[in-house]
C-alpha positions, -999 to 999 in steps of 0.1 A, spaced: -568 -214 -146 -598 -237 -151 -625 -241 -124 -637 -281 -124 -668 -274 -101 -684 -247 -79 -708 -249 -51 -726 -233 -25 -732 -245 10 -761 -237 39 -752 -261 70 -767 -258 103 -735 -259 123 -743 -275 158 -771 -288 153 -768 -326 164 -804 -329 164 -805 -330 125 -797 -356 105 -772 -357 78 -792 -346 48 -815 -322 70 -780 -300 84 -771 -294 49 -787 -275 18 -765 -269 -15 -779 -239 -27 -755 -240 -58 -739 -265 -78 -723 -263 -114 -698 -291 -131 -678 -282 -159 -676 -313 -183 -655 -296 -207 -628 -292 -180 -632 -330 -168 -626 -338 -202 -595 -317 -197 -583 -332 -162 -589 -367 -175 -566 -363 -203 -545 -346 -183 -544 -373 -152 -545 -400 -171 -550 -436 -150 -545 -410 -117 -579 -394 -126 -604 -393 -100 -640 -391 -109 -660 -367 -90 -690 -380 -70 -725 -374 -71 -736 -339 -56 -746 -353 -21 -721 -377 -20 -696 -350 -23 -709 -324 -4 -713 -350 28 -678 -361 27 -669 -322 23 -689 -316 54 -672 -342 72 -639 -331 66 -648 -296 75 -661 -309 109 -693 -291 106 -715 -318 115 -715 -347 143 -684 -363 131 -668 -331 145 -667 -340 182 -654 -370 175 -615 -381 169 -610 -389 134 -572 -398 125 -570 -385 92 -585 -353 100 -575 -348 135 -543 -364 143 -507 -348 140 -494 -359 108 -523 -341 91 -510 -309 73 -533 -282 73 -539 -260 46 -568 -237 54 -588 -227 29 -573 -259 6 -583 -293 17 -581 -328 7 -620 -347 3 -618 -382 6 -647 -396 -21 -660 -429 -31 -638 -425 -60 -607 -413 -43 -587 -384 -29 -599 -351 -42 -574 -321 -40 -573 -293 -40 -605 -278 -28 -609 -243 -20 -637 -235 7 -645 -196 19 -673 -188 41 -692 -154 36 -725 -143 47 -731 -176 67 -728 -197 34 -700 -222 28 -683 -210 -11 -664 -241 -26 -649 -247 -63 -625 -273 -71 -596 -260 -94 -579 -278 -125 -543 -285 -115 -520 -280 -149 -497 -310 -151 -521 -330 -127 -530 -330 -93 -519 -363 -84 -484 -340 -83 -491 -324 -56 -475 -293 -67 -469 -259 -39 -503 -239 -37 -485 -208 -51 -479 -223 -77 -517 -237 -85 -529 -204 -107 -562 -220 -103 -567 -212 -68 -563 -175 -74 -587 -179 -100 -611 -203 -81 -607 -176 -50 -617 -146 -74 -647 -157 -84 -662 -174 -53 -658 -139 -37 -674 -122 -69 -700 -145 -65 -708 -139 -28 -704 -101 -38 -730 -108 -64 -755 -130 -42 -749 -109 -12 -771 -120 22 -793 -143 18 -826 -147 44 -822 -162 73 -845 -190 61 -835 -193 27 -820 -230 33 -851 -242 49 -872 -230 22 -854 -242 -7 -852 -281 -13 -820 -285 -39 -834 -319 -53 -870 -298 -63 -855 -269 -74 -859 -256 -110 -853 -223 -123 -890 -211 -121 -892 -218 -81 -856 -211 -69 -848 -184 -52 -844 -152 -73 -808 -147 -62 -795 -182 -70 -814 -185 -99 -791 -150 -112 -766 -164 -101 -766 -190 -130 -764 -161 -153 -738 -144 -137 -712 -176 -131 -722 -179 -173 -709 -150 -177 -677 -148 -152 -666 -179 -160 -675 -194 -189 -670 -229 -201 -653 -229 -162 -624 -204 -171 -627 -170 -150 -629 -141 -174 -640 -111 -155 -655 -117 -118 -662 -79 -108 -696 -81 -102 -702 -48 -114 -688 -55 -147 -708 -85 -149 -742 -71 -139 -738 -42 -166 -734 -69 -190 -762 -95 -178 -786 -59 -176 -775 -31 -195 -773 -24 -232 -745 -6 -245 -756 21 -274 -735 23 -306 -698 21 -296 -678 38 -318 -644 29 -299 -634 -4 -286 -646 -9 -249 -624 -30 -226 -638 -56 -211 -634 -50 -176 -658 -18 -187 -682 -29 -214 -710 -3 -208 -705 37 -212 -723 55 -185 -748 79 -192 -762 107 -167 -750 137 -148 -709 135 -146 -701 136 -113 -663 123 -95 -663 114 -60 -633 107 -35 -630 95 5 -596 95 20 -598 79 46 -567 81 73 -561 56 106 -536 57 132 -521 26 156 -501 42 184 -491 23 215 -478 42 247 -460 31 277 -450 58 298 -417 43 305 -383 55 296 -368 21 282 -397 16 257 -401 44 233 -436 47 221 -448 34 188 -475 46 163 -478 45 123 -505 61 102 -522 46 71 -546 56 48 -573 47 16 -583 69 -13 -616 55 -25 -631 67 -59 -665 66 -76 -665 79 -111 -693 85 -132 -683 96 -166 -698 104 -197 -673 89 -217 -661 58 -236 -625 58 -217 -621 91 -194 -584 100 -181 -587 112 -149 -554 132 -132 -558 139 -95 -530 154 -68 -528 133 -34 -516 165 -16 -523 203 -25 -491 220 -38 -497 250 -16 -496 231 17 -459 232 32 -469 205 61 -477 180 40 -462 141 48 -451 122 16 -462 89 15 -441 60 26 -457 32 6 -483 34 -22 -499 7 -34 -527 17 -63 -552 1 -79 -544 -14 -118 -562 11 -135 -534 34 -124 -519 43 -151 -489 65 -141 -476 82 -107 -460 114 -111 -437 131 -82 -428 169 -91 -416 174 -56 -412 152 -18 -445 156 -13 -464 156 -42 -479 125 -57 -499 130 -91 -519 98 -104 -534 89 -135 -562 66 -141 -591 55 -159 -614 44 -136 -639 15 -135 -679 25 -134 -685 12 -100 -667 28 -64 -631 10 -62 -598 15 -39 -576 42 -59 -547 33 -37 -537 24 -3 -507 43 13 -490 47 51 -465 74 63 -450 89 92 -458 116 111 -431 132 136 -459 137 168 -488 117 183 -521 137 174 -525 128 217 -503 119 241 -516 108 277 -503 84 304 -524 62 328 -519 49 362 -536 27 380 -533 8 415 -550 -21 431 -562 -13 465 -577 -32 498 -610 -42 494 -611 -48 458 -610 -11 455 -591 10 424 -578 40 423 -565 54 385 -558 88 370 -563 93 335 -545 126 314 -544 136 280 -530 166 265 -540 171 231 -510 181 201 -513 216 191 -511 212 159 -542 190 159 -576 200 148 -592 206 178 -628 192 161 -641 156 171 -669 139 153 -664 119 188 -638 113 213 -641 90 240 -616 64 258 -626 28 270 -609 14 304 -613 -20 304 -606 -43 338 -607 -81 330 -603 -109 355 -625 -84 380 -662 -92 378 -684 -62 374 -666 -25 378 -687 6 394 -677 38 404 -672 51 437 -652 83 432 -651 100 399 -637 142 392 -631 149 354 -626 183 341 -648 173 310 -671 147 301 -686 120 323 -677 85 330 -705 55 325 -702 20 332 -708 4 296 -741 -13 287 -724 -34 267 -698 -47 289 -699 -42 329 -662 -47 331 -655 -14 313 -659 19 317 -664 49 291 -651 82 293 -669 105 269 -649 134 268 -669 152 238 -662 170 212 -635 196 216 -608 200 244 -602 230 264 -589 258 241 -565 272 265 -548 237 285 -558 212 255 -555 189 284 -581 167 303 -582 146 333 -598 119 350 -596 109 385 -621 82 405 -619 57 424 -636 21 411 -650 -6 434 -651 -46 415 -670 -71 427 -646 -106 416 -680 -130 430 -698 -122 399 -687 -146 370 -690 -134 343 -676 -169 316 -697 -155 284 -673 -127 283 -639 -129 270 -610 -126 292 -577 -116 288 -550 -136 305 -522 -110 304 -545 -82 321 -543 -91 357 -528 -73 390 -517 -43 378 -511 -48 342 -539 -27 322 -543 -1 296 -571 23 279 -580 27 245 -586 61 228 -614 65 206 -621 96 183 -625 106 148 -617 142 131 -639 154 95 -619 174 69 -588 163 88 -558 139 83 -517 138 98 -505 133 66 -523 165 51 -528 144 21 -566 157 11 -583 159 -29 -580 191 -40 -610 198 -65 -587 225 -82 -560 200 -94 -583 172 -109 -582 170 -147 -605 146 -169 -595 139 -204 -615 146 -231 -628 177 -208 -662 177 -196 -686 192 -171 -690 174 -141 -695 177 -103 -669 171 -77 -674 161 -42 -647 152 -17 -642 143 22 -617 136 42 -615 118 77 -590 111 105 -597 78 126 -582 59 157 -581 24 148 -562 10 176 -549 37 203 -535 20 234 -518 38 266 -506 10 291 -507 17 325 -475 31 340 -474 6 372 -476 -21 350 -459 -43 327 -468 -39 285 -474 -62 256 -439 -52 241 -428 -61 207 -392 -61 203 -372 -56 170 -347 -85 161 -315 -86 166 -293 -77 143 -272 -106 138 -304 -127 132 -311 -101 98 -311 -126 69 
């Protein structure tokens, strides 16, 4: 799990006006000789030789596409017998084929390292089966974690052939520390940046138990334990008899813990035992400092952990709930004279907190031009065109529906002018005639379907000490679809049986 090189790309993408050594800046670059040595042993007379920094980093370009050779038609990039492997590709260097190198983009930089295949690369063995890639991957994204966003003009202020520690930028000359550290001698220990910054600034006092090394530094301060469940729903609705409607809930349980201890135990109930509504969880996938998962009863789910210093996933789940939280049909119909005329109801589930942080639905019309409103009645809210987007209209319906109906409804009629073009804005092929649907927006505080919620009573920390506890909890719609009932639907159909491997 050896890393052979690492760098870090600025290119100027589109820019056919600059020449070759002018569109790109390598902000980064690090060679591990001690892993050559390694891969040359290891290759033996198939051994390729990496090429000098600009060398390599020009034919990396090229094979990316990112500068003028990317208009044109290059067979062995281009053509059909190429296999692409995206984010693994092949460089072609003065010294041969290199393989396999791993390129990520994040915050408008290009992140590239060049694993050590065991057994050789010239073996073209499967990528899952290349542990240097996961390796290579983990720490180009602790890296970018670590640099963060650079300025805008960092990569026309820096000049990588004058740069020196004293008069590089402060980030990238950190960054030298922190790949020291991560990986050192080109093997990736530890590429949290967290971790790695306690260790690069912090110093530990007198330890008097082992620390592990994913958490080398005790914290000191006010004790203090923070968790965010966050819950999302996908629903789709049709309004049609032959197509039952669909919908799934998912949620995250984030954690911050800030403990004055060397290894803190910390015991925490997904769902309160007292509520009878809860939803058991589905799938649960936690985070590896999870160190047991306890179910008393169908819906309670009891995890241990010692956590990490810095805010992390505790785990990931998804259930099912028996109702949608609001149900609604749409209908819409193409008129004379480039005229629409649509109705719009939703009806709210009783069982749903009737609190909104916000709550609004977005009808889009593609392939129209411009959409205004001739006609509108609404028995809440008000309908705007959007300032974003003149193709769609937003109905802000507020922040509560009616106590007594739970209902609301929008009727108007819409007038679209087709002349206007409008090419800088995405279309959608499928939306055309009558074929449409609205989105639902909205979000509920101290709310979720599945009940699952921290309660402060039920968390424990081991050895016992005073601390403060602060929890919320959230209910968002992530994608909430109703299709227009004189329309046809984007349907996805289950397989067929007899096709079930």
């Amino acid at each position: 799990m050896s890393i052979r090189a690492v760098w870090i790309l600025a290119i100027r993408i589109g820019d056919d006006n600059a020449r070759e050594d002018e569109g790109t800046r390598t902000l980064f670059s690090k060679v591990y000789p001690t892993v050559e040595r390694r891969v040359k042993a290891t290759e033996h007379d198939s051994y390729v030789q990496l090429a000098d920094n600009a060398s390599f980093v020009n034919s990396l370009v090229n094979k990316l596409g990112l500068q003028t050779t990317g208009k044109q038609f290059i067979e062995t990039r281009d053509g059909c017998k190429h296999i692409d492997q995206k984010p693994v590709f092949e460089v072609d260097t003065v010294y041969g084929k290199v393989w396999p190198v791993l390129v990520i983009q994040q915050y408008g930089l290009l992140y590239c390292c060049l694993p050590m295949v065991e057994g050789g690369s010239h073996l073209r063995p499967p990528l899952i089966k290349i542990s240097g890639l996961s390796a290579g991957f983990s720490l180009l994204l602790g890296m970018a974690d670590f640099l963060g966003e650079l300025p805008s003009t960092v990569d026309e202020v820096i000049e990588y052939t004058h740069m020196t520690m004293h008069n590089m930028h402060p980030k990238l000359a950190e960054l030298y520390y922190f790949v020291s550290q991560a990986a050192p001698f080109g093997t990736p220990k530890d590429t949290n940046p967290a971790t790695v910054r306690d260790i690069m600034t912090k110093q530990s006092p007198a330890l008097t138990h082992k620390q592990p090394a994913w958490k080398p530094n005790i914290y000191k301060g006010k004790s203090s334990l923070y968790f965010a469940v966050k819950e999302q729903i996908r629903a789709v609705q049709y309004d049609d008899l032959k197509v039952p409607n669909v919908w799934d809930v998912y949620g995250t349980v984030v954690c911050h813990a800030e403990l004055e201890h060397t290894l803190p135990e910390v015991s925490v109930n997904l769902y309160s035992p007292t509520h009878s509504k809860a939803t058991p969880p589905e799938t649960l996938v936690t985070h590896p400092c999870v160190q047991a998962i306890e179910s008393a009863s169908s819906v309670k789910c009891k995890l241990k952990f010692t956590p990490p210093n810095e805010m992390f996933v505790l785990c990931q789940y998804s259930a099912r709930v028996m109702h949608l939280p609001i149900k609604g049909f749409y209908q819409m119909k193409e008129k004379e004279n480039n005229t629409i005329d649509l109705l719009v109801q939703l009806k709210l589930n009783e069982n749903l907190k009737n609190s909104f942080s916000h709550c609004f639905v977005n009808l889009p019309f593609f392939n129209r031009g411009p959409v205004s409103v001739s006609e509108c009645l609404t028995s809440q809210g008000n309908l705007s065109v959007s300032t974003a987007d003149p193709r769609v209209l937003v109905w802000n319906i507020g922040q509560k529906f009616p106590s007594k109906t739970l209902e609301v409804i929008l009727k108007a009629t819409l007038r679209c002018d087709p002349s206007k073009k409008l090419s800088s804005l995405q279309q959608d092929e499928f939306c055309i005639g009558n074929n449409c649907y609205i989105q639902v927006y909205f979000k509920i505080a101290d709310y979720s379907l599945t009940n699952c919620n921290i309660d402060s009573k039920t968390v424990q920390v081991t050895p016992s000490i005073k601390y403060k506890i602060n929890s919320v909890t959230e209910l968002q719609a992530s994608d909430y679809k109703i299709w227009n009932s004189h329309g046809d639907a984007v349907v996805g159909f289950p397989a067929p049986k007899f096709l079930d491997l």
